[in-house]
Backbone as a chain_set.jsonl record, in Angstrom:
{"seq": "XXXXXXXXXXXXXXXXXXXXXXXXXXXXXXXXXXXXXXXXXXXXXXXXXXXXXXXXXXXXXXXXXXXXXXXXXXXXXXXXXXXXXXXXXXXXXXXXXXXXXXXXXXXXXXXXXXXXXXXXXXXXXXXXXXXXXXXXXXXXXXXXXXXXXXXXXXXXXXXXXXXXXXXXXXXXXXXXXXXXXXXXXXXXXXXXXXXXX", "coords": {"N": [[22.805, 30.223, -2.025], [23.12, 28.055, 0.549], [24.52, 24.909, 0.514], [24.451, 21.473, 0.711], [26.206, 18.258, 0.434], [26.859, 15.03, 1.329], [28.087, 11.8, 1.531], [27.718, 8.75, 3.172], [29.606, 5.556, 3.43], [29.618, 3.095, 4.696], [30.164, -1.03, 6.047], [27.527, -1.206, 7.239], [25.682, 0.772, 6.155], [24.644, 2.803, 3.797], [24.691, 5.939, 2.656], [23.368, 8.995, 1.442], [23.068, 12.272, 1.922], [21.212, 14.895, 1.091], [21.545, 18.728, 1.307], [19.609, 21.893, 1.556], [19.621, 24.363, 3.186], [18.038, 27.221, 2.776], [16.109, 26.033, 1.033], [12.537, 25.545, 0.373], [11.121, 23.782, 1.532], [11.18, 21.26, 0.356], [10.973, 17.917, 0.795], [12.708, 14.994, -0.062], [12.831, 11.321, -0.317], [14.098, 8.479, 0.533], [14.571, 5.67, 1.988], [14.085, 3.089, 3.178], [12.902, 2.837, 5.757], [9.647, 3.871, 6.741], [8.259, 5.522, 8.535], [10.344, 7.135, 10.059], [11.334, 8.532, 7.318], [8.709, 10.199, 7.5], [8.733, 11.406, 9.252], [11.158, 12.673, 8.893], [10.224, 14.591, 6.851], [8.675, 16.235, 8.269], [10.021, 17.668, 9.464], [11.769, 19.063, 6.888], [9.793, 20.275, 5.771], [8.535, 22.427, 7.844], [11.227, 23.774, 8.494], [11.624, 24.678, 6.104], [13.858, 23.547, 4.677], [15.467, 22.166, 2.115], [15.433, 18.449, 2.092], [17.185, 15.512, 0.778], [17.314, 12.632, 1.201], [18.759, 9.56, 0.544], [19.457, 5.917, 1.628], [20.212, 2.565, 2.281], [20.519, 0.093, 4.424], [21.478, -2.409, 6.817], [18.657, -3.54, 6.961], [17.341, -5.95, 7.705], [18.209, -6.701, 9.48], [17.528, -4.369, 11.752], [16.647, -1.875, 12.565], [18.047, 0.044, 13.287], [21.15, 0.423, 12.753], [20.389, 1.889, 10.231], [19.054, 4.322, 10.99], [20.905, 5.489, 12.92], [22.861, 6.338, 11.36], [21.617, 7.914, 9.545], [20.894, 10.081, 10.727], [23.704, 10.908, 11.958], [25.189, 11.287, 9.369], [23.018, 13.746, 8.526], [24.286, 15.308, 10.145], [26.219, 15.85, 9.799], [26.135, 16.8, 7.113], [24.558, 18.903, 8.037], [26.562, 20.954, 9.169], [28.036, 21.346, 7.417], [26.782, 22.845, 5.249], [26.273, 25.414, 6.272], [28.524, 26.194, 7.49], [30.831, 28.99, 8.602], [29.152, 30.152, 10.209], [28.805, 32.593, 10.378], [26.739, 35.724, 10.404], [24.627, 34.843, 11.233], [21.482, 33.373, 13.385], [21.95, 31.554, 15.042], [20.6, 30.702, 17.457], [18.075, 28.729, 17.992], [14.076, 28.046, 19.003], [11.147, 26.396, 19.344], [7.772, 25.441, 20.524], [5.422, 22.724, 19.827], [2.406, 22.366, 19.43], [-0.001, 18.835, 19.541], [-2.929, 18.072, 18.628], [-3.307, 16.614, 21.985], [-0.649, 16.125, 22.351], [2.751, 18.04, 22.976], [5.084, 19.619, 22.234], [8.536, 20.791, 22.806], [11.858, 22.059, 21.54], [14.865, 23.36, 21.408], [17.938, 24.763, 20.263], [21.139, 24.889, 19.545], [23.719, 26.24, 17.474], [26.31, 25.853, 18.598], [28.913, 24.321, 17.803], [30.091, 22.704, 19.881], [29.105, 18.659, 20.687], [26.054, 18.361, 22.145], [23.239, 16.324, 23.854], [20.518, 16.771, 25.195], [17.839, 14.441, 26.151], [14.472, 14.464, 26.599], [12.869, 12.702, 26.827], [9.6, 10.399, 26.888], [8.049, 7.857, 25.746], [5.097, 6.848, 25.091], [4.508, 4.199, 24.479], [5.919, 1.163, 23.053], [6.872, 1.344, 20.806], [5.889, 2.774, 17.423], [4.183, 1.745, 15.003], [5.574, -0.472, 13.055], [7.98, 0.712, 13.904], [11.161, 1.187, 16.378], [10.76, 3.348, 18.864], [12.931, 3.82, 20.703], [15.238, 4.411, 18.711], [14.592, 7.026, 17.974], [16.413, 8.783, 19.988], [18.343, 7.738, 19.123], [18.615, 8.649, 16.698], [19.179, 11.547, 16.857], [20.88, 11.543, 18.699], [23.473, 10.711, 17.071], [22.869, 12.897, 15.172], [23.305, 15.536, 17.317], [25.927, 14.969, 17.574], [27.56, 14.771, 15.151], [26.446, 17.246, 14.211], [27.969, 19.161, 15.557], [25.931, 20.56, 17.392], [24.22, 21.989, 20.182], [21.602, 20.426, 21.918], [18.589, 20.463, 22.997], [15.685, 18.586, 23.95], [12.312, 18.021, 24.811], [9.371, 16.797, 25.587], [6.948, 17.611, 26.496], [4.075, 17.245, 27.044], [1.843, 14.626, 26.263], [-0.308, 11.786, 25.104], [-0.336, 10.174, 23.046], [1.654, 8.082, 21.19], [2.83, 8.466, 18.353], [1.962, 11.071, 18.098], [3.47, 12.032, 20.347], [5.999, 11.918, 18.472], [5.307, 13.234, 16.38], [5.379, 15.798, 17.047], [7.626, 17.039, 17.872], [9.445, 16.438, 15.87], [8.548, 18.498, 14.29], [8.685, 20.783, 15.661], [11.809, 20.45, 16.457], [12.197, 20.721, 13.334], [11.2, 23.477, 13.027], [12.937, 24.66, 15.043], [15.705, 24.321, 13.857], [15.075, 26.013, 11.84], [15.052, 28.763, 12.547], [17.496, 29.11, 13.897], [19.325, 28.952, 11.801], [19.025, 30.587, 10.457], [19.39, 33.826, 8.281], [20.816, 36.54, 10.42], [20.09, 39.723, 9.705], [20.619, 42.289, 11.175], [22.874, 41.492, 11.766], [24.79, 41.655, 11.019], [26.597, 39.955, 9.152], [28.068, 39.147, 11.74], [30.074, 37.367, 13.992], [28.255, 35.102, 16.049], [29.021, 34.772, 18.468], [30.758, 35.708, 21.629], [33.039, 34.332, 22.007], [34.304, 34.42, 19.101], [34.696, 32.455, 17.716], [32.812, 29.828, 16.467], [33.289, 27.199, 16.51], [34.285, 25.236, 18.166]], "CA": [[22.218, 29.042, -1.41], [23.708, 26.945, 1.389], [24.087, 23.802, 0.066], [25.793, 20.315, 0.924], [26.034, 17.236, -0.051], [27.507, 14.289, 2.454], [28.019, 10.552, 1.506], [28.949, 8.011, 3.783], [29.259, 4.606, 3.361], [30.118, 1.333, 5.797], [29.624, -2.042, 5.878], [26.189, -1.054, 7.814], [24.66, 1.587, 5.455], [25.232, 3.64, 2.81], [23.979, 7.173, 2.495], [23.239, 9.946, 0.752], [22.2, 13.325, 2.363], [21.828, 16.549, 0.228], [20.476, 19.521, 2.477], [19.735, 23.17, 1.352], [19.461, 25.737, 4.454], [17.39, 28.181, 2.149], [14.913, 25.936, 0.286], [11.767, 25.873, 0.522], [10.45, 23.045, 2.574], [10.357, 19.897, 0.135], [11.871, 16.541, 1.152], [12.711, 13.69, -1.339], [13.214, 10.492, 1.107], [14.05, 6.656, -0.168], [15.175, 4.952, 3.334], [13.403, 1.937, 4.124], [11.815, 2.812, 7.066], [9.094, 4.916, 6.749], [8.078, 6.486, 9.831], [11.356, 7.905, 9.725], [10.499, 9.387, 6.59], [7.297, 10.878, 8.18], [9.437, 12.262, 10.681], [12.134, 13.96, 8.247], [9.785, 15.367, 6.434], [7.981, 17.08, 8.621], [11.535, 18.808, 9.297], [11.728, 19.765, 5.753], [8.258, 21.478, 5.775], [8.547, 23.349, 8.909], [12.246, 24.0, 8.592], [12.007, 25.256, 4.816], [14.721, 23.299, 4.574], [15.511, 20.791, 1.032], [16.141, 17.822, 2.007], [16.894, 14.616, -0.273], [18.271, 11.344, 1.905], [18.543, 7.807, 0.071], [20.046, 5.338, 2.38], [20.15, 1.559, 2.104], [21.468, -0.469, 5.564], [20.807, -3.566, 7.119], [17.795, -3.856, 7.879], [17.229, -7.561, 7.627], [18.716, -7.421, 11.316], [16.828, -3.994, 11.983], [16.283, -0.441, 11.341], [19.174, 0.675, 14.235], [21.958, 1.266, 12.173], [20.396, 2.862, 9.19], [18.641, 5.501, 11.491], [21.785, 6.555, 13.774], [24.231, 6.898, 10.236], [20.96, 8.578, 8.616], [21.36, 11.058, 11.506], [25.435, 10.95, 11.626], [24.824, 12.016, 7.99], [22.325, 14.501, 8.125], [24.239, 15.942, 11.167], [27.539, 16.656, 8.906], [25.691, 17.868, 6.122], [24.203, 20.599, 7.938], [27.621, 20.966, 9.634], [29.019, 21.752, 5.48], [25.966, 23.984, 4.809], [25.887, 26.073, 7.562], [29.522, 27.382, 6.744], [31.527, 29.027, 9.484], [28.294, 30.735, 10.777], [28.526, 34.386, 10.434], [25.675, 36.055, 10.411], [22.882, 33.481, 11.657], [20.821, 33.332, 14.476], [22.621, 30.325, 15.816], [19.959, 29.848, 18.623], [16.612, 28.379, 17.446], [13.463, 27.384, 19.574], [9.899, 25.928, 18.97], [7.243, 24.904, 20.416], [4.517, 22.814, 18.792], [1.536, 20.959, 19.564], [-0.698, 18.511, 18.106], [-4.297, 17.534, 19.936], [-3.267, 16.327, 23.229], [1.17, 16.107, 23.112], [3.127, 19.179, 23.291], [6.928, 19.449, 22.963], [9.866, 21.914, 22.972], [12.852, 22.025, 21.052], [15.956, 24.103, 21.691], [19.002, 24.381, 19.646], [22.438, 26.091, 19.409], [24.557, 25.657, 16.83], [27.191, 25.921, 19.163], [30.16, 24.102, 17.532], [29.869, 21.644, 20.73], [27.878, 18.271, 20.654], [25.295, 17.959, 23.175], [22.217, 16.169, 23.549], [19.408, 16.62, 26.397], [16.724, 14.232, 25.663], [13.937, 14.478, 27.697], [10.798, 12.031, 26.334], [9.406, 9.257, 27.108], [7.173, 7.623, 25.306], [3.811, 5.739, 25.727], [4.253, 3.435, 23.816], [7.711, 0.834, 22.722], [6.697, 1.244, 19.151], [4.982, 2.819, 16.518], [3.534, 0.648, 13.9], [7.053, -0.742, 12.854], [9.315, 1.589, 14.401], [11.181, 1.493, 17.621], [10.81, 4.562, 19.179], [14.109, 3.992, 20.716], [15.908, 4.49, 17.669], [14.655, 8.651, 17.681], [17.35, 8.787, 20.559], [20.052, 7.3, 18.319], [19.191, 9.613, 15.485], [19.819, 12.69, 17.777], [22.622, 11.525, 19.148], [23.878, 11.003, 15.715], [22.815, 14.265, 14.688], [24.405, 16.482, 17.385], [27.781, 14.552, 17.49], [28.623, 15.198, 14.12], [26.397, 18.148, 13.388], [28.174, 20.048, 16.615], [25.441, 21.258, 17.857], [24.043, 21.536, 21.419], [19.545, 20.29, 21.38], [17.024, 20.624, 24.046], [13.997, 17.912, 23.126], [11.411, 17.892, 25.998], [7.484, 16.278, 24.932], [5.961, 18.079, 27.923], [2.666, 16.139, 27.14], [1.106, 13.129, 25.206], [-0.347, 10.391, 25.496], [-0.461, 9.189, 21.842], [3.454, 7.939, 20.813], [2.925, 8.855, 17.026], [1.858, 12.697, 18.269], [4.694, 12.731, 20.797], [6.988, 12.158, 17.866], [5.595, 14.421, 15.454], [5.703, 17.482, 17.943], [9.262, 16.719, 18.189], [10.186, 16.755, 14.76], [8.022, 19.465, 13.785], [9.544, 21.572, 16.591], [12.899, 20.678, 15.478], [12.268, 21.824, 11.987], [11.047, 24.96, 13.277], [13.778, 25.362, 15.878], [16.678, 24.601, 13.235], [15.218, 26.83, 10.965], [15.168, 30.009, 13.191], [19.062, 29.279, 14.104], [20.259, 28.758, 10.449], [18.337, 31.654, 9.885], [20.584, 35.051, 8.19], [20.14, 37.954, 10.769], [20.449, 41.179, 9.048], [21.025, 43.733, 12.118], [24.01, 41.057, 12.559], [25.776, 42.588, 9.602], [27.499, 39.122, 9.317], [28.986, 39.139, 12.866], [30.225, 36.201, 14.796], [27.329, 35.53, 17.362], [29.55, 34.55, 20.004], [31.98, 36.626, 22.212], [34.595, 34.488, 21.59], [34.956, 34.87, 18.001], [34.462, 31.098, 16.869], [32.023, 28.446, 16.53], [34.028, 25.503, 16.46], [34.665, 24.439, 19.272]], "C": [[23.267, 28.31, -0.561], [23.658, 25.433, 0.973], [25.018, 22.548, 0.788], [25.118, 19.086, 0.414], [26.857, 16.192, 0.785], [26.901, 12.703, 1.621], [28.793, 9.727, 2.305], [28.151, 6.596, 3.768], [30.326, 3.837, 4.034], [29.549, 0.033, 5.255], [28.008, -2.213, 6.121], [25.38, -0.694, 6.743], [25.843, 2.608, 4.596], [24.207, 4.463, 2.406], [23.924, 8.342, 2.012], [22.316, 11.232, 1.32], [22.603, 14.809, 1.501], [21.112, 17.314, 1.053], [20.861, 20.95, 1.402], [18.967, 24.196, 2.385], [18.836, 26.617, 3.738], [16.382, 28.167, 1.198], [13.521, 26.107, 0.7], [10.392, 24.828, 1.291], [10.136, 21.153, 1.879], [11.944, 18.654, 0.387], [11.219, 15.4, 0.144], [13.412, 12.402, -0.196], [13.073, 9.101, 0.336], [15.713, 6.169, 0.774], [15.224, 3.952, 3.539], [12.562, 2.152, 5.005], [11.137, 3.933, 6.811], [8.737, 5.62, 7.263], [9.246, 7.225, 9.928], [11.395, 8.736, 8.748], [9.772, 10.607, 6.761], [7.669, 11.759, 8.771], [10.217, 13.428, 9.939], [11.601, 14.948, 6.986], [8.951, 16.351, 6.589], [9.321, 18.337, 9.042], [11.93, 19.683, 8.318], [10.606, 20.825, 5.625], [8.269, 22.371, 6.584], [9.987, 24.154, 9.23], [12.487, 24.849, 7.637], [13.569, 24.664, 4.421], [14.773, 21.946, 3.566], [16.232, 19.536, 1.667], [15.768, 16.312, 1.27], [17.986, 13.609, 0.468], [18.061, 9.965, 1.074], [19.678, 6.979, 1.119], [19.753, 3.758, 2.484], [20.901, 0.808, 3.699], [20.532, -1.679, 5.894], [19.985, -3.816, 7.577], [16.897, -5.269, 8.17], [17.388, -7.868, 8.945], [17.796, -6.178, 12.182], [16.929, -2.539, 12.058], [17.387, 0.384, 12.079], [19.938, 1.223, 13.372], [21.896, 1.938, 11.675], [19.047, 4.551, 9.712], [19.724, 5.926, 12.139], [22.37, 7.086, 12.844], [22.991, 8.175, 9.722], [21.037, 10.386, 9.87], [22.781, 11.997, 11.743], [24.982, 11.87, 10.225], [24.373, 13.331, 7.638], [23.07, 15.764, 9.032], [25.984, 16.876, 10.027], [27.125, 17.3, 7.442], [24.968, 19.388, 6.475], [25.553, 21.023, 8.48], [28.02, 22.072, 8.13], [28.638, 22.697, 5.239], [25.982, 25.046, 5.495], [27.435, 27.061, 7.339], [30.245, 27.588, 8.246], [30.575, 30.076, 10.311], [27.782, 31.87, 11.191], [27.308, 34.75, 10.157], [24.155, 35.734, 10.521], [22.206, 33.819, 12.891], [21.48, 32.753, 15.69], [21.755, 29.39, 17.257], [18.447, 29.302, 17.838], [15.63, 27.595, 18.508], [12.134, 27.068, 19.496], [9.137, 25.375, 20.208], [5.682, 24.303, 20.04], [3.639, 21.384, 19.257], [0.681, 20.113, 18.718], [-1.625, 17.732, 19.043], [-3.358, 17.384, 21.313], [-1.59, 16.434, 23.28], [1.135, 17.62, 22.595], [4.942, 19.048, 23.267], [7.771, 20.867, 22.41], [11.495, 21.544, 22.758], [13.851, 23.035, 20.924], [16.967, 23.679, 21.103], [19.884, 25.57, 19.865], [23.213, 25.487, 18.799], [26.203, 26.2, 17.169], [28.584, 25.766, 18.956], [30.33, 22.897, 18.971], [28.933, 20.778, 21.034], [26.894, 18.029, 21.982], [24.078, 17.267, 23.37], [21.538, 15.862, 24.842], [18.275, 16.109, 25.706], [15.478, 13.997, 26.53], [12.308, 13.49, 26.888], [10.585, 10.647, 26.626], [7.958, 9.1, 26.836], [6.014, 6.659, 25.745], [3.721, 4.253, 25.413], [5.861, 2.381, 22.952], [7.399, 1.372, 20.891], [5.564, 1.809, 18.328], [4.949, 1.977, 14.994], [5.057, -0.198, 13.91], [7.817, -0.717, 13.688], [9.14, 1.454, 16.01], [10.896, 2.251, 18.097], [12.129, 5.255, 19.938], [14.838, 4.707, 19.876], [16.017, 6.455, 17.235], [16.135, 8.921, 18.744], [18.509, 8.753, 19.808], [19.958, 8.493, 17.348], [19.641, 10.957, 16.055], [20.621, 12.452, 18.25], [24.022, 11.743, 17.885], [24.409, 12.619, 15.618], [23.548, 15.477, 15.758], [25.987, 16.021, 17.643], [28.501, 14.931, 16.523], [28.019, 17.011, 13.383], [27.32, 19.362, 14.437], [27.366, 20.508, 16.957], [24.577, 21.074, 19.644], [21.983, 21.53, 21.097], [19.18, 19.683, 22.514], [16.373, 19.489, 23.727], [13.428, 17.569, 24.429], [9.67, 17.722, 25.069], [7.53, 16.271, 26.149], [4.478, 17.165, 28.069], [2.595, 15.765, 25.856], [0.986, 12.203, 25.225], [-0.754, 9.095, 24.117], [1.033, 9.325, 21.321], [3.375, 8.541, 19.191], [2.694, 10.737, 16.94], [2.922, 13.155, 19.071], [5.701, 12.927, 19.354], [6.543, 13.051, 16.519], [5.706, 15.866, 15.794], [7.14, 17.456, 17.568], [10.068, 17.162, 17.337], [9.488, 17.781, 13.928], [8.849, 20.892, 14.998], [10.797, 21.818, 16.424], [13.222, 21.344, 14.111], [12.144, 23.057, 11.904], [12.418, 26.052, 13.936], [15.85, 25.458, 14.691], [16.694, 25.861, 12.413], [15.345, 28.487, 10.963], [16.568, 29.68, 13.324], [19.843, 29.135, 12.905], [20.075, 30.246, 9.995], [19.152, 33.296, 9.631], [19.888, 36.082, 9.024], [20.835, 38.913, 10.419], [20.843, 42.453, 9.529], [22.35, 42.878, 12.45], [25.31, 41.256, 11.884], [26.631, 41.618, 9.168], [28.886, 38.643, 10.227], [29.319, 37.617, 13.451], [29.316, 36.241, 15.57], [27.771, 34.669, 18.109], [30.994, 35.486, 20.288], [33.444, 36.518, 22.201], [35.27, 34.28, 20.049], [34.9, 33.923, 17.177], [33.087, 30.175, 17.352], [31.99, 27.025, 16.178], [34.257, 24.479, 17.093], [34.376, 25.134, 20.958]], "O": [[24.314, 27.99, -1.124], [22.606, 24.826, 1.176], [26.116, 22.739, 1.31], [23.946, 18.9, 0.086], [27.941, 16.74, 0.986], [25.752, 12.482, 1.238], [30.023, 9.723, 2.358], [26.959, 6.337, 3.932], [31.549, 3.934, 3.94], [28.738, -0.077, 4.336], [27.3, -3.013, 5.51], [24.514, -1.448, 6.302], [27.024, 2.949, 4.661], [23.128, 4.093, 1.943], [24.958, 8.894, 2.387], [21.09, 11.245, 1.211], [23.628, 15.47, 1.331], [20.109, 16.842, 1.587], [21.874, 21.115, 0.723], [17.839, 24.663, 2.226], [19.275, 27.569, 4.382], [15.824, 29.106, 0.63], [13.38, 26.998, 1.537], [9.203, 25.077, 1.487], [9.458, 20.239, 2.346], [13.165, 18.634, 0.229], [10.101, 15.057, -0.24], [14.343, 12.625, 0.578], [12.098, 8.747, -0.327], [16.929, 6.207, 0.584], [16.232, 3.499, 4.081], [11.452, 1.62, 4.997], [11.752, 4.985, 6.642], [8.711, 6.72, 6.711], [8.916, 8.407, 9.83], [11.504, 9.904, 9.121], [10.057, 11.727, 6.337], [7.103, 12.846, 8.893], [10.105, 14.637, 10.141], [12.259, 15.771, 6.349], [8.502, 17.131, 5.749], [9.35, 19.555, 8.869], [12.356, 20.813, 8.558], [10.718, 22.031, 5.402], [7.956, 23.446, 6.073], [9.992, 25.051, 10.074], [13.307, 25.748, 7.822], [14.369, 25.422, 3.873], [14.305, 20.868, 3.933], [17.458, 19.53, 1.777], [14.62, 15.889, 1.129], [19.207, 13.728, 0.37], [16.953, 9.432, 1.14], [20.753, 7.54, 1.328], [18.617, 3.683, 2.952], [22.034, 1.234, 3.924], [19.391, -1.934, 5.511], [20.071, -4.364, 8.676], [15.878, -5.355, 8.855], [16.962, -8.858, 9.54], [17.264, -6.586, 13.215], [17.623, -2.149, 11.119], [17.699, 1.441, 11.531], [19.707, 2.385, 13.036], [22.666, 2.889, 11.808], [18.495, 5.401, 9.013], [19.717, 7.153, 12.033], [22.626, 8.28, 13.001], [23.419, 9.313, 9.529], [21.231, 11.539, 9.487], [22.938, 13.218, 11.729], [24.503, 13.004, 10.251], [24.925, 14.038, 6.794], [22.725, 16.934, 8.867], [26.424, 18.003, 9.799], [27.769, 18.154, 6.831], [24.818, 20.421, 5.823], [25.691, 22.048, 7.813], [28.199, 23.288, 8.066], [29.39, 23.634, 4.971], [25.361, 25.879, 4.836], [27.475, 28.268, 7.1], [30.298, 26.64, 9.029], [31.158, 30.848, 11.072], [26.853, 32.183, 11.935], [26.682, 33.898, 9.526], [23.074, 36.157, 10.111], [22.634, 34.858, 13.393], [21.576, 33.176, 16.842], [21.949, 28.305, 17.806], [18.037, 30.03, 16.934], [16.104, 26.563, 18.983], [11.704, 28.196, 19.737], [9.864, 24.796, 21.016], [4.76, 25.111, 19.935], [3.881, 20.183, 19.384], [0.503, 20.346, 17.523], [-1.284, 16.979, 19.954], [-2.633, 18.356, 21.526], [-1.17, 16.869, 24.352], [0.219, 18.264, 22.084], [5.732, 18.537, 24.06], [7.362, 21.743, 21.648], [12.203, 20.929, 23.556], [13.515, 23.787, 20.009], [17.231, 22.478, 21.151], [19.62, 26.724, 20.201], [23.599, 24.373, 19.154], [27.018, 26.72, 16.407], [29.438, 26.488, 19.469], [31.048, 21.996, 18.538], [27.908, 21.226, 21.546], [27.386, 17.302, 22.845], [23.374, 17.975, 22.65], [21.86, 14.89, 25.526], [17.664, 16.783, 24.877], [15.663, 13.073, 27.321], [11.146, 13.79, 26.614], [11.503, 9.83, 26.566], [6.997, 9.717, 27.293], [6.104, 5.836, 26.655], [3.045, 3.379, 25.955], [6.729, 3.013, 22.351], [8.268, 1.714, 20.089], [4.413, 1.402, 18.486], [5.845, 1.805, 14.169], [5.526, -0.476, 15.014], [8.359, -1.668, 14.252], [8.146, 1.497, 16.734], [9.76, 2.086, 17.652], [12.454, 6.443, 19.958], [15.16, 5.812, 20.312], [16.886, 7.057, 16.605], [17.075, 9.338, 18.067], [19.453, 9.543, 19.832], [20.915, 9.239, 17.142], [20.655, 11.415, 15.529], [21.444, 13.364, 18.324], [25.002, 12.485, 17.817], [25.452, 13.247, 15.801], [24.284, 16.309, 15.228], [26.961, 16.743, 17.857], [29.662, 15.333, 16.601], [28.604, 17.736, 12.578], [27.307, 20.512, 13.998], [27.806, 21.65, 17.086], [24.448, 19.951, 20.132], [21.307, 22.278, 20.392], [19.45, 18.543, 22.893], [16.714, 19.376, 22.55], [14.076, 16.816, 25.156], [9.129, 18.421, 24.212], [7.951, 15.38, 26.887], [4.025, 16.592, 29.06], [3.01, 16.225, 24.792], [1.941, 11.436, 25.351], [-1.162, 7.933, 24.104], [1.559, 10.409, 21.07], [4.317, 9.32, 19.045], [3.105, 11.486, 16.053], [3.425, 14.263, 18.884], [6.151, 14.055, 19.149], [7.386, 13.487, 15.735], [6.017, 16.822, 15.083], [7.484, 18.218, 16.665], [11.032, 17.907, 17.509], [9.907, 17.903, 12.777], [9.545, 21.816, 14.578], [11.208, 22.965, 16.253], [14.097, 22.156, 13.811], [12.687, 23.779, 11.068], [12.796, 27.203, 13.714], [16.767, 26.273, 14.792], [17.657, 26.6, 12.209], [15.589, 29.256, 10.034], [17.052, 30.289, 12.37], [21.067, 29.2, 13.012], [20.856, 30.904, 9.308], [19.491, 33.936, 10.626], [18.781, 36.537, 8.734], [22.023, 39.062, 10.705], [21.244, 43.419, 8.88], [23.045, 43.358, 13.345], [26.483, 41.049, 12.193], [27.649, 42.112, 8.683], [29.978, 38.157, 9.935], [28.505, 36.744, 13.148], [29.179, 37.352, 16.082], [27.045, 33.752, 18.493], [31.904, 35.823, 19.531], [34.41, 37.278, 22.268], [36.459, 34.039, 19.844], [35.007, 34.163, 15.974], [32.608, 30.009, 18.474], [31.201, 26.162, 15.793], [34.395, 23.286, 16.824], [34.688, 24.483, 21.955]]}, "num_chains": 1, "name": "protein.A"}
C-alpha cells in the first residue's frame, strides 16, 4: 500500500491529511466547509483513492486559508505516497460530464509545479463557497504536490456542475497517473532518469 500521512500546522490552520494511492475510494472529511468536502470526495470515489482530511482554520474571517493549506497538504501527502515513481503511469487524463458542464483534466506527475487553470464560472458562489477559493486549492496542490494539471470546464452553465466535473475528472485523472504499469517493469517513465525536478 502507498500510504502517507502529512500534518501541518500554522497560526492559520491545522491539518491532517492521510492518503492511500491503492484504496478503494472512501473519504472520511471533518473541515468546516462543506462543499469542499463534496468536492474531495468525489476525488476519493473516482480516484479509488482513501482519503481522511480533518482541518480546523480560521474561518471566522473565511474559508481562504483553510482551503489553500487543505490543498498545500493534500499536495505533499500525495508527494510521500507516490514514492520516487517507478513504475506508474505518471500521466493521467479524464474527461467527465454531468447534464449540461463538461470538463477535462490533465495531469503529470512531473516533479515540476504547474498549474493551467482554465474555468470560469457562472456564478461568484455556490451556496457558501467562493468559487474562487478552487483556484487556491490547486495552486496549493501542484506547488507542493510537484505536479504539472490541465483543468479546462469546456461547458456549463450551472457553477455547482462546473465544479463537480472538475473534481470528478481530477479523481479520475490522478488515479490513471498513480496508477502501477506492469509492461513498465518498474522503469523510470522519463528519459531523463528522475522525477524530481
Amino acid at each position: 500500500m502507498r500510504l502517507a500521512t502529512v500534518t501541518r500546522n500554522t497560526l492559520e490552520t491545522q491539518i491532517t491529511v492521510e492518503i492511500n494511492l491503492d484504496g478503494s475510494g472512501k473519504g472520511r472529511f471533518d473541515t468546516g466547509v462543506p462543499f469542499l468536502e463534496h468536492m474531495l470526495d468525489q476525488v476519493a470515489r473516482h480516484g479509488l483513492i482513501d482519503l481522511d482530511i480533518h482541518a480546523r482554520g480560521d474561518l471566522h474571517i473565511d474559508a481562504h486559508h483553510t482551503v489553500e493549506d487543505i490543498g498545500i497538504t493534500l499536495g505533499q501527502a500525495l508527494a510521500r505516497a507516490v514514492g520516487d515513481k517507478k513504475g506508474i503511469r505518471r500521466y493521467g487524463h479524464s474527461y467527465v460530464p454531468l447534464d449540461e458542464a463538461l470538463s477535462r483534466v490533465v495531469i503529470d506527475l512531473s516533479g515540476r509545479p504547474g498549474l493551467s487553470y482554465g474555468v470560469e464560472y457562472t456564478r461568484a458562489s455556490i451556496g457558501q463557497f467562493d468559487v474562487d477559493l478552487f483556484s487556491e486549492f490547486f495552486h496549493g496542490f501542484v506547488n507542493h504536490g510537484m505536479v504539472t494539471l490541465h483543468i479546462d470546464n469546456l461547458k456549463g452553465s450551472n457553477a455547482h456542475h462546473q465544479a463537480e466535473t472538475i473534481f470528478k475528472a481530477f479523481g479520475r485523472a490522478l488515479r490513471m497517473a498513480v496508477e502501477v504499469d506492469e509492461r513498465a517493469a518498474g522503469a523510470m517513465p522519463s528519459t531523463k532518469g528522475t522525477l524530481t525536478a
